[in-house]
C-alpha positions as CSV (number, residue, x, y, z in Angstrom):
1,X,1.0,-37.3,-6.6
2,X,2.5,-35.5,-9.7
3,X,4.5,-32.6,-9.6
4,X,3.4,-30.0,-12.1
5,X,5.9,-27.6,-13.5
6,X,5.6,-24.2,-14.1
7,X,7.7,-21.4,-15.7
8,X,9.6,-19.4,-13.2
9,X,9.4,-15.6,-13.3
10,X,12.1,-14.4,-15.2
11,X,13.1,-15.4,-18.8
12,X,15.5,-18.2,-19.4
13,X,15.0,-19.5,-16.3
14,X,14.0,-23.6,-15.6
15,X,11.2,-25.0,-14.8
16,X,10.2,-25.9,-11.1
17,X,7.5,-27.7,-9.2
18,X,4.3,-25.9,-8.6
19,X,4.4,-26.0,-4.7
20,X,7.8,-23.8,-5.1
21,X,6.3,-21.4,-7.4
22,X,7.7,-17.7,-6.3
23,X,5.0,-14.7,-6.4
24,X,6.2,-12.7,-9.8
25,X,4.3,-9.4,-9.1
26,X,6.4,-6.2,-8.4
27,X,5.8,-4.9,-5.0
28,X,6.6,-2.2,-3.4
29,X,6.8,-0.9,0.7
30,X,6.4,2.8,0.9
31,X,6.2,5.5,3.5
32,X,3.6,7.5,2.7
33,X,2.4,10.4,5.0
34,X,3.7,8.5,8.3
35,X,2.1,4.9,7.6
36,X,3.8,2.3,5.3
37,X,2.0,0.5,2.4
38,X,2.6,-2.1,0.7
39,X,1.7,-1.1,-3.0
40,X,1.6,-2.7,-6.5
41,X,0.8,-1.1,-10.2
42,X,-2.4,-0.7,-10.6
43,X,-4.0,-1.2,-6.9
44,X,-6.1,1.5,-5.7
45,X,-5.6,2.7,-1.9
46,X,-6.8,4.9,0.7
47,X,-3.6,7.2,2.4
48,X,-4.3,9.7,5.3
49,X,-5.1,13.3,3.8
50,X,-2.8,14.5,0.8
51,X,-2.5,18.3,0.0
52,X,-2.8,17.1,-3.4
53,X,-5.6,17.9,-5.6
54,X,-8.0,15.6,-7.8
55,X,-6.3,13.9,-10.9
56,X,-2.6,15.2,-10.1
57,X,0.2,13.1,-10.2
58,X,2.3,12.3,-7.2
59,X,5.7,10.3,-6.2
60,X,6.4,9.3,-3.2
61,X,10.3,8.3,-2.5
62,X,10.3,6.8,1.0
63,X,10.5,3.5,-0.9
64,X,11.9,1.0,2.2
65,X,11.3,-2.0,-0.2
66,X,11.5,-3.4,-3.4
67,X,10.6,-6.6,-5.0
68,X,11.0,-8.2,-8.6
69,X,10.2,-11.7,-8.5
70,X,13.0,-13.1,-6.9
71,X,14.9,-10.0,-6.8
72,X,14.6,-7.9,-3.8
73,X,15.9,-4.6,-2.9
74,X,16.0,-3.5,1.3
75,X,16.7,-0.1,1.5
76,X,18.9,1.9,4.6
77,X,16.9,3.6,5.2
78,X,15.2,3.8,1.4
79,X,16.1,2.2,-1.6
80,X,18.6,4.7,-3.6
81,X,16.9,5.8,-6.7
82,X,13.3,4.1,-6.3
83,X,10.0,6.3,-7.1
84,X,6.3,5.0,-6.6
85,X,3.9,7.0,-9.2
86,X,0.8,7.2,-8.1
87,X,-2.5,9.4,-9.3
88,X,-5.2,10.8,-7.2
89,X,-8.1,9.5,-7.6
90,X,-10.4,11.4,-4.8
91,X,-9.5,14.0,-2.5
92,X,-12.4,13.8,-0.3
93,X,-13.0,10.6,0.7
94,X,-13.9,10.0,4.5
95,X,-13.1,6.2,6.7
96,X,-15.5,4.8,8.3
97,X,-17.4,6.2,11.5
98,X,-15.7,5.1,14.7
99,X,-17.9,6.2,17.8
100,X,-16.2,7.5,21.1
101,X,-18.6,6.7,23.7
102,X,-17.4,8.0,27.9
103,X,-19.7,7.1,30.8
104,X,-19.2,7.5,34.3
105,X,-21.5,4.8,36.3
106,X,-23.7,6.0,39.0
107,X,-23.5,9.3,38.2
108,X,-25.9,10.0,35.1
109,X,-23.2,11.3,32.8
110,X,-22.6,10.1,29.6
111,X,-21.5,11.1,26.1
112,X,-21.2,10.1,22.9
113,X,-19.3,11.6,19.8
114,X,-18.4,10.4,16.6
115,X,-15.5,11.1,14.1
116,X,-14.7,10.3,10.4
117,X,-10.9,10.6,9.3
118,X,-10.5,12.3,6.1
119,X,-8.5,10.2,3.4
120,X,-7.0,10.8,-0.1
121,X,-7.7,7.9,-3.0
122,X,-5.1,7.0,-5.2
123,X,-4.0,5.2,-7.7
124,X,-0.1,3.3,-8.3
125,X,0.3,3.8,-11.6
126,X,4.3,2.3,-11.4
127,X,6.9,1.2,-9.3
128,X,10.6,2.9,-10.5
């Protein structure tokens, strides 16, 4: 079994074997309208319903967590001075249908509604 090397994340760093090869993308875990993401440039997501309208640009700073490679910032609460950008992408998206169905047995009542939560699309366009 060989070990293949492969360049670490950050410059001027050494070599190491593959099997101990560290993620490099930048992440991010943000607070965003109540629920927590975890977000990276580029990625497209679905977020509950923003007042925000199609093609604006938004920030969000609830940013509980930051990581660089091997670098990673824990915020207490939030990471001082970190800002996700993001850009909205559709404002009028809907989740799937989920279906409340209630019966009582035996005595010929049943109902059945559905629902569709309204969501926002956007866009991370950088983690700062």
């Amino acid at each position: 079994m060989t070990d293949e090397l492969v360049k670490s994340c950050h410059k001027g760093s050494r070599l190491r074997p593959k099997h101990l090869k560290i993620n490099c993308l930048m992440y991010a875990i943000v607070d965003i309208a109540g629920q927590q993401f975890k977000v990276e440039a580029g990625k497209e997501i679905f977020v509950q319903r923003l007042s925000d309208a199609k093609g604006a640009d938004v920030e969000f700073g609830k940013v509980l967590l930051v990581a660089d490679g091997e670098a990673v910032k824990v915020g207490t609460p939030y990471v001082e001075g970190a800002v996700v950008k993001a850009t909205v992408l559709d404002d009028d998206a809907k989740a799937d249908k989920v279906l409340v169905f209630k019966k009582i047995r035996r005595k010929g009542f049943q109902t059945l509604n559905g629902h569709r939560q309204k969501l926002t699309k956007i866009k991370i366009n950088e983690i700062a």
